[in-house]
DRENDRENVEX-327227 format. One record per residue (C-alpha): z, y, x. Coordinates in steps of 0.02 Angstrom, whole numbers, plus 50000, padded with zeros to 5 digits. Example, Ala and Ser with C-alpha at 12.3 -4.5 7.8 and 13.67 -1.06 7.14 Angstrom:
<nodes>
503904977550615 503574994750684 
</nodes>
This chain:
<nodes>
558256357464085 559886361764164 559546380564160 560926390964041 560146393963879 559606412963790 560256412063611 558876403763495 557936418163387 558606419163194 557376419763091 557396437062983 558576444863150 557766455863288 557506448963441 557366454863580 556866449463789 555956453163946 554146448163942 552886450864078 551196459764001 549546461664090 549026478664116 547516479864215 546796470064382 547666481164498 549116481364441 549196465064374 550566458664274 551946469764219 553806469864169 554186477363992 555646477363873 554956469363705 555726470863545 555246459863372 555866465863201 555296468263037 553446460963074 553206469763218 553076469063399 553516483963516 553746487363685 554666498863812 554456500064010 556336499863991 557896496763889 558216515463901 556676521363808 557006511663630 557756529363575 556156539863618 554656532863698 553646516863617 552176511563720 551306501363596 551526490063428 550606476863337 550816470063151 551056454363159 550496452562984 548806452063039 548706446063190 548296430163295 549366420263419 548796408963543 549396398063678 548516397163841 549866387163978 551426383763999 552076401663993 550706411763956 550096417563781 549136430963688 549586440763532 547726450063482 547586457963284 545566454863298 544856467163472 545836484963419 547446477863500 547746462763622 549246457363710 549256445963868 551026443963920 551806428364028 553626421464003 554856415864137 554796399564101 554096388363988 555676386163881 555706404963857 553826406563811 554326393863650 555826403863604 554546419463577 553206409663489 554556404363374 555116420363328 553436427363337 552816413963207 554316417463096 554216435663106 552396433163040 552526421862908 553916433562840 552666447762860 551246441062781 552296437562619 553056453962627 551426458462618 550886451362467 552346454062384 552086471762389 550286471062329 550576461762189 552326472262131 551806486862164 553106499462070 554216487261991 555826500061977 555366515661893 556606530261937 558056531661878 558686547361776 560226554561867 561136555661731 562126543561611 561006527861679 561236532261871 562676521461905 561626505661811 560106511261919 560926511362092 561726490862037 559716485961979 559406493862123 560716485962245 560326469662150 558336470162178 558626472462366 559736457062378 558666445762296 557086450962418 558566447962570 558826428662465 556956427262452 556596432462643 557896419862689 556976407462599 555496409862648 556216409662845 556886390162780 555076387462731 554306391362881 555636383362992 555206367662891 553436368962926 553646370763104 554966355263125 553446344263035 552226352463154 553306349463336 553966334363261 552306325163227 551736332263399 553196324663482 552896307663379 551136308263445 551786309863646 552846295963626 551676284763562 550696288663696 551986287163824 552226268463765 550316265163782 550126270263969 550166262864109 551386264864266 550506276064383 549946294464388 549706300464213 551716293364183 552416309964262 551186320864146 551426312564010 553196313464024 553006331564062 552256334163897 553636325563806 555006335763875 554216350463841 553686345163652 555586339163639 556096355563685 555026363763570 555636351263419 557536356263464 557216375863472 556426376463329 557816365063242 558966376963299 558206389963218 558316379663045 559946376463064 560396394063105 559256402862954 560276389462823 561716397062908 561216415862866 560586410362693 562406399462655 563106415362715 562336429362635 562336419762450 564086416362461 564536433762489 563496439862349 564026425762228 565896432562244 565396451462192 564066446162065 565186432761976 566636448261989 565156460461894 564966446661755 566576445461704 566676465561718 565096465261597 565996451661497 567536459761478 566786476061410 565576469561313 567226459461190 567786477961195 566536484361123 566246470760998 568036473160947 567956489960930 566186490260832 567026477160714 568286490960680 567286502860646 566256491860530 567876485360434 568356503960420 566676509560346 566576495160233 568426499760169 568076517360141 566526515260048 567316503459937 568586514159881 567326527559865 566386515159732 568156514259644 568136496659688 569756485959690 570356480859859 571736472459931 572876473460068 572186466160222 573296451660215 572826446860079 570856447860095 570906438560258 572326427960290 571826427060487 572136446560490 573936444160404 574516432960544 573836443860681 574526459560609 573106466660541 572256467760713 570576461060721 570116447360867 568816435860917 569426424060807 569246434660669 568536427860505 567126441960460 565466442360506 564886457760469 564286460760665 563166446160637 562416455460511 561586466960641 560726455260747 558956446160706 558146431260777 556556425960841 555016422760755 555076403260700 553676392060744 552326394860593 552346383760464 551236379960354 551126392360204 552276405360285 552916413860444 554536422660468 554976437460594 556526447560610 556856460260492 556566478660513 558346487860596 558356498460463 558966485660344 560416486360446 561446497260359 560696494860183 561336474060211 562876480460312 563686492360172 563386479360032 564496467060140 566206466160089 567456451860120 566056439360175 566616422760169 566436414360342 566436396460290 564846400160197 563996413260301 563136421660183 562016437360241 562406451060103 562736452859919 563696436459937 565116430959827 566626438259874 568146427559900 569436438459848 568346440659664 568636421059673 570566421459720 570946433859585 569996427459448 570856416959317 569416409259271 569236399159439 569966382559472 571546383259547 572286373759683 573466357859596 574936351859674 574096332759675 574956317159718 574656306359885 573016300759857 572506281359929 571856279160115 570146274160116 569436261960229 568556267260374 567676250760432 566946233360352 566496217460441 565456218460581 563536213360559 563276196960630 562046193660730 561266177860619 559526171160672 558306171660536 556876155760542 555446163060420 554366145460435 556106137560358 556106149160208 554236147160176 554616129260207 555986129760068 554796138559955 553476123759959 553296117259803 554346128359711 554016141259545 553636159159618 554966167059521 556256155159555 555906159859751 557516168459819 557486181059959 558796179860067 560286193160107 559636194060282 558746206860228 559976218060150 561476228760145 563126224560087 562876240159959 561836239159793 560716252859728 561766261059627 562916263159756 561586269459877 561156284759731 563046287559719 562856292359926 562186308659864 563576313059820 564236313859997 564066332360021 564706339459858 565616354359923 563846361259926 563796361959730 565836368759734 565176382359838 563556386259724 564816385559584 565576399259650 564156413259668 563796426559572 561826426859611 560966412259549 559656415859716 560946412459809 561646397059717 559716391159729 560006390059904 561516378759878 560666366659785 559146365759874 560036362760031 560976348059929 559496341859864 558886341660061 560696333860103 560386315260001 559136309760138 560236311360310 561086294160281 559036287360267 558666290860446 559456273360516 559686265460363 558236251060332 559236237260268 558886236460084 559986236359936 560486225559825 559396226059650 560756229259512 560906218059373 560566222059185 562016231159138 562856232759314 563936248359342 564646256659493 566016270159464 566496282959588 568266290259563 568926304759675 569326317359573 571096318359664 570496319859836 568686328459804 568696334559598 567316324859547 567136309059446 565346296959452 564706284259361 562976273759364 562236260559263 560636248059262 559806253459092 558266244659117 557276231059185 555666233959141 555466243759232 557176244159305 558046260659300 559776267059349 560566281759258 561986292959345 563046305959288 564296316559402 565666329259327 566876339159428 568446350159395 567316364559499 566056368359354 564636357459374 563636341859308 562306330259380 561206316759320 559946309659369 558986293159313 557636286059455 556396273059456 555496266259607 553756262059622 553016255659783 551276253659853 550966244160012 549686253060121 549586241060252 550516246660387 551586256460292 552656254160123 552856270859999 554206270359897 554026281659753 555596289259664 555066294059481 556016302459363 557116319459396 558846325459437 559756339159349 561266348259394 562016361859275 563186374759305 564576379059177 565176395059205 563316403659216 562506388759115 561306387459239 560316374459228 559176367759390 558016352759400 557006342659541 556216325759574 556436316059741 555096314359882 554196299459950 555216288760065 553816279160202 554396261460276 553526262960429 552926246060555 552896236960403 551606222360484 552376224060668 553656233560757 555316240860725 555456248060574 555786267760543 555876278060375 555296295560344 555236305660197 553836318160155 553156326860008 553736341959939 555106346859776 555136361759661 556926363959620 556776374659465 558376385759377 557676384459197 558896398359127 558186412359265 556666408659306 557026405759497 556326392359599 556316385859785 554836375359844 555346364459978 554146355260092 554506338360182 553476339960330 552666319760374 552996313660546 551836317560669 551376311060848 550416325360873 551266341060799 552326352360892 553486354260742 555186346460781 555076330460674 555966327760513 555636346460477 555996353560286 555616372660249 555706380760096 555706399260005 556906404759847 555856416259739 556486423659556 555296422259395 554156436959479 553796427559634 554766438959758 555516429059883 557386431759909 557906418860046 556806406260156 557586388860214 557246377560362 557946363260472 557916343560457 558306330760331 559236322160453 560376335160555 560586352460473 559856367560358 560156384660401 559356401560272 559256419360300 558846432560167 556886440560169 557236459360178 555086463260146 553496451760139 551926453660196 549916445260196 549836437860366 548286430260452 547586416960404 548056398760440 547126385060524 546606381160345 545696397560302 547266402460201 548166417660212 549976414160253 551546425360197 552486434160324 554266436660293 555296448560383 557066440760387 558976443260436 559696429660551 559846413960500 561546407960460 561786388260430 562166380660266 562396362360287 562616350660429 562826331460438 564326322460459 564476313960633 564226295160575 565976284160609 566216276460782 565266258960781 564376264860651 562806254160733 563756237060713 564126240460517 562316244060443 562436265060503 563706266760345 564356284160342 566216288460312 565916287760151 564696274560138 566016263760211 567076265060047 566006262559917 566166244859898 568166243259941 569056233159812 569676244359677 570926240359531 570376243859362 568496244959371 567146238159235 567086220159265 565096225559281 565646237359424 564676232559602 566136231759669 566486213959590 564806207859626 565216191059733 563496187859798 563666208559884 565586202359921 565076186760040 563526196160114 564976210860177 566426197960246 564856190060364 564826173060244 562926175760221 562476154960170 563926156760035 563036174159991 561216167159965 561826154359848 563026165159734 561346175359734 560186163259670 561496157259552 561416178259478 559566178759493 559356162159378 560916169859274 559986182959237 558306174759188 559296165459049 560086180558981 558336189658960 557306174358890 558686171058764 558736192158703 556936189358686 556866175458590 558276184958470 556936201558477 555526189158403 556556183658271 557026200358197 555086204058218 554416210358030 553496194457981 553286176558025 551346179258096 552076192558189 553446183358266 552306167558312 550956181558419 552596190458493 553396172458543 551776166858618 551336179758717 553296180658786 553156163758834 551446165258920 552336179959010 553916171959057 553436168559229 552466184659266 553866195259197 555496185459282 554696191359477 555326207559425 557096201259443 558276207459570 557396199459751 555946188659664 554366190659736 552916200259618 551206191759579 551046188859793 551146171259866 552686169860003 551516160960125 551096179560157 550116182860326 551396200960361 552726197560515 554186191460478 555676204060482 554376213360371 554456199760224 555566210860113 554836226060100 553216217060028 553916202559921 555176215959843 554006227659810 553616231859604 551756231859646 550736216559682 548946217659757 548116221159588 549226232559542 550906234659446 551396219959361 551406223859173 552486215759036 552026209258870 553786204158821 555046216458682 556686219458737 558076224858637 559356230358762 560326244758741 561296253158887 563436253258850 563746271658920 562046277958915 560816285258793 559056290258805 558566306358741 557666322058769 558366335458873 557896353558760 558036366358926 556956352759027 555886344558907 556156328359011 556566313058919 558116303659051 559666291858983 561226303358978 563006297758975 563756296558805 565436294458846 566996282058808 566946272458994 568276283759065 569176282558911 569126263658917 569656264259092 571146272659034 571726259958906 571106245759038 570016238058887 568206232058938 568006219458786 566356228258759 565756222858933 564356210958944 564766194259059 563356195959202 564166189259361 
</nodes>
């Protein structure tokens, strides 16, 4: 093995050698000059005649190589053409079976490459789309060079497994023999396999080599084309934006329409001179490109619009507001800069810092046995749950959370279409779930009477206020104003229904929000929120159902569906879709996203009867603009997981305020202890409110029977209130309803079931009068609704003012 060695064949390279080939039995064997490359195997008598004369080739594609001793071997493609040729030495005969076995593997996918292509590249016109040919072309042949290199790796990987097992084999059996005769064969054989496993090695190593090589060189000249391609392509954009803002400007003065100096219709062209940039505010390229299809819902499909829309949509855009995104049509923002009638920015005052964190959770263990222990004995509705279970919030807070995305309804305030102020609202009507996802502590049951005001009309416009106005069943009213043109109340009571695994919690009543300036006037109801792993497991909330937010003025109305979780549907989970039609039934807009993340809409340009559904039904198809994204959710506060998943503004709600109702949450002490982590001190204060409570409401009966018409009267209504005292007082706050507390449900699931309106033969019902009359809230019947909901009266802002709460009712 001392001999100098010929370079090892490359695989993918021609190579080239002396090789002895039998030519007849005279003659014997003879010398001849043999050449490999490209799947094929030539020879010459001599060097000299590789210009002119071939004596003979073979495809190696389809033929057979076989080894017959140490240096001999034949090449044969099945009897037309068979090659006996002899090495010099052993060593040498390996180096051509290598290359040989290489060249044919390469071959035979060369091969099939070709039959399955076939005419990929179709010719290219010489004329403007020559130069792009001759780089598709340029860039097809290096990616068959990258493949063939591959490939080579492959096959050089095979054979290292294939010598290298061999060679594993001849040592093994080296170790087994004995001293003697067969130890210089054996031996023998071991060198030689050896010397096989290092050639072809050396081949692998040298065809990584080539491939490193070759990629890096292309890398440099393809990443130097991108940015070429990027560079013109921001160009182009720039100039098409131009041209767009040009057209757009022109036509509008050719309308006779009003229009302002650039500076002053985008601020972001002012400071750049009135030279458009990437950064520029408009969006009117958007306008020309369309999306995918969406995955089908449902009752609908969507698909992307026809291009001709393109210029219809494009010359109705003027001055688009980018914070909003709107398609076309939109409100334009310098309409709502110049006109007087729009709320103008105040110079306002430093407004307070809000908290951004509360007392972390702690981590408390919770011994069910010693609460049902503690219950032994004891009246079922004097049976206190404890705060273990709960949030530091109460419920009135929790509506006030809807709140959190208001700029929604400042933006719908602003439009001119009330399709497109639909959207708006529908996507804030979707926006009052995303702080649900994580959220399953429960709230706090307000008191009789309890109130919970929300004040930021210096940082955010608006003003809030809520209020218990009933017990039986209870009821919260709310009612929202702000300095941007709109109102919304809303009144909502729960029912539940255990299901057994699962708890439904019912919203009834509806939610209205009306619009000054155009008087519209839009109203909904809320879906069903699902407790989910109610008996065992970690619990998880979704919301399903669907809402009909209706515009009672026009006529317009966008259904909304809350797709149900699903282990087995392919729709990304927490899914909502919806479609804004007008009084005819056209659709205008279609809506989708999640409850819990983000909405986005896009405008229908023409509908269509699709196929049908998996139902039988025949589904709508909608061709529509791209969608552009109308509400996201706020990124939830670092540590957000340690206090209850508040958001930002979540974490406020129950800071200490001056000034408030003495009924306001805020002062409630039992919700106070619960937040600073003194949870023992917080179950007592709470029983203490619970039984508080119970006094209050047997005593305003007892005053009910006595003003009852006549004395027979009053003995029946005094009777029955008494034989209904205990029924009726598990409906307060935490009590339990008409279901023992040795319940056979797991533990951290106690809660959901003993809070729960609805006992196992149904809703508890009352027998008792009640003459309680809400302080800043009156029922009566809405006349655009029909809908009979408590609305706000007035006088608690004014009271606030004067800091007199005399009329206040004592409850904590």
């Amino acid at each position: 093995m001392s001999e100098s060695k010929p370079p090892t064949p490359t695989p993918g390279d021609t190579y080239k050698g002396w090789l002895f080939k039998w030519t007849n039995y005279i003659k014997g064997y003879q010398r001849r000059w043999f050449v490999l490359s490209n799947g094929l195997l030539s020879y010459y008598r001599t060097q000299a005649e590789m210009g002119h004369t071939c004596r003979g080739t073979i495809n190696l594609a389809t033929a057979n190589i076989a080894v017959e001793d140490s240096c001999n071997f034949v090449i044969s493609n099945g009897g037309a053409q068979t090659y006996h040729l002899k090495a010099s030495s052993e060593v040498e005969r390996q180096r051509w079976i290598t290359a040989l076995e290489l060249a044919k593997a390469k071959a035979i996918h060369m091969q099939a490459e070709s039959d399955d292509s076939g005419d990929d590249c179709p010719p290219v016109p010489p004329t403007t789309a020559q130069s792009g040919g001759c780089r598709n072309s340029e860039i097809q042949s290096t990616l068959r060079t990258l493949n063939s290199k591959v490939e080579d790796l492959a096959t050089c990987n095979d054979l290292i497994v294939k010598h290298g097992s061999a060679l594993q084999r001849s040592l093994s059996e080296l170790e087994g023999i004995r001293a003697g005769a067969d130890t210089g064969e054996k031996i023998r054989q071991v060198t030689e396999r050896a010397t096989l496993f290092r050639i072809t090695s050396n081949a692998m190593i040298n065809a990584c080599r080539d491939f490193l090589s070759l990629a890096q060189t292309h890398s440099k000249r393809w990443q130097k084309a991108l940015q070429t391609e990027r560079e013109q392509r921001i160009r182009l954009e720039e100039t098409l934006e131009q041209l767009a803002k040009q057209h757009n400007h022109l036509e509008r003065a050719f309308r006779g329409a009003t229009v302002l100096p650039p500076s002053f219709s985008n601020p972001a062209l002012g400071s750049k001179g009135g030279v458009s940039g990437k950064g520029d505010a408009s969006d009117e390229d958007d306008d020309n490109e369309f999306f995918d299809a969406m995955e089908d819902p449902a009752e609908f499909i969507t698909v992307p619009a026809d291009p001709k829309y393109h210029r219809r949509s494009g010359s109705n855009v003027s001055g688009l507001s980018s914070e909003t995104g709107m398609d076309d049509q939109s409100f334009d923002e310098l309409s709502l800069a110049s006109n007087p009638e729009s709320p103008q920015p105040l110079e306002l005052e430093p407004v307070k810092q809000r908290r951004t964190r509360i007392p972390d959770k702690p981590n408390y263990y919770l011994n069910l046995w010693s609460i049902m222990k503690n219950c032994i004995g004891k009246e079922l509705s004097k049976i206190p749950m404890p705060v273990n279970f709960n949030e530091p919030l109460s419920m009135l807070q929790r509506l006030s959370e809807d709140l959190e995305y208001y700029e929604l309804l400042d933006k719908a305030a602003k439009c001119q279409s009330s399709l497109e102020q639909m959207c708006y609202v529908a996507a804030f009507t979707v926006s009052s779930y995303s702080t649900t996802v994580h959220r399953t502590g429960k709230p706090f049951n307000p008191l009789l009477g309890e109130t919970f005001e929300l004040d930021r009309l210096r940082e955010c416009g608006y003003r809030s206020l809520c209020e218990q106005v009933s017990h039986h069943p209870p009821a919260a009213a709310h009612h929202a104003i702000s300095e941007k043109g709109w109102t919304l109340r809303q009144e909502i009571t729960l029912a539940s229904k255990f299901r057994g695994k699962y708890l439904s919690i019912m919203p009834l009543g509806s939610i209205q929000c009306i619009f000054d300036k155009s008087k519209n006037h839009y109203s909904w109801k809320k879906v069903t929120t699902t407790v989910h792993n109610i008996i065992v497991g970690k619990l998880w909330i979704d919301q399903s159902g669907e809402i009909d937010v209706v515009n009672h003025k026009t006529g317009d109305r966008c259904h909304l569906k809350f797709a149900p979780y699903s282990y087995f549907s392919r729709d990304i989970p927490r899914k909502v879709t919806g479609v804004v039609t007008d009084k005819d039934g056209k659709a205008h807009y279609v809506l989708s996203g999640t409850w819990d993340e983000k909405m986005e809409f896009s405008r229908v340009m023409q509908s269509s009867k699709g196929e049908n559904g998996t139902e039988g039904k025949q589904r709508t198809v909608y061709q529509t603009l791209k969608a552009k994204e109308i509400w996201r959710k706020n990124p939830l506060p670092e540590g957000a997981e340690n206090m209850y998943y508040f958001s930002s503004l979540a974490l406020t709600l129950n800071e200490s305020e001056d000034g408030v109702a003495p009924t306001d949450s805020r002062r409630r002490p039992d919700q106070r202890l619960m937040e600073e982590g003194r949870w023992d001190e917080a179950n007592a204060e709470k029983q203490r409110l619970e039984e508080k409570q119970r006094t209050v409401r047997r005593e305003r009966e007892r005053e009910a029977v006595k003003t009852a018409s006549s004395p027979e009267e009053a003995d029946a209504q005094e009777t029955g209130t008494e034989a209904s005292e205990v029924s009726d007082e598990t409906n307060t706050d935490d009590s339990p309803p008409q279901t023992p507390v040795a319940s056979p449900y797991g533990p951290s699931h106690i809660p959901y079931l003993m809070d729960g309106k609805e006992g196992p033969h149904g809703t508890v019902k009352s027998t008792h009068q009640d003459n309680y009359q809400a302080l800043w809230f009156e029922k009566t019947d809405d006349p655009v609704s029909g809908e009979s909901l408590h609305v706000y009266k007035g006088g608690y802002w004014e009271a606030k003012e004067k800091g007199s709460w005399d009329m206040c009712p004592d409850i904590f």
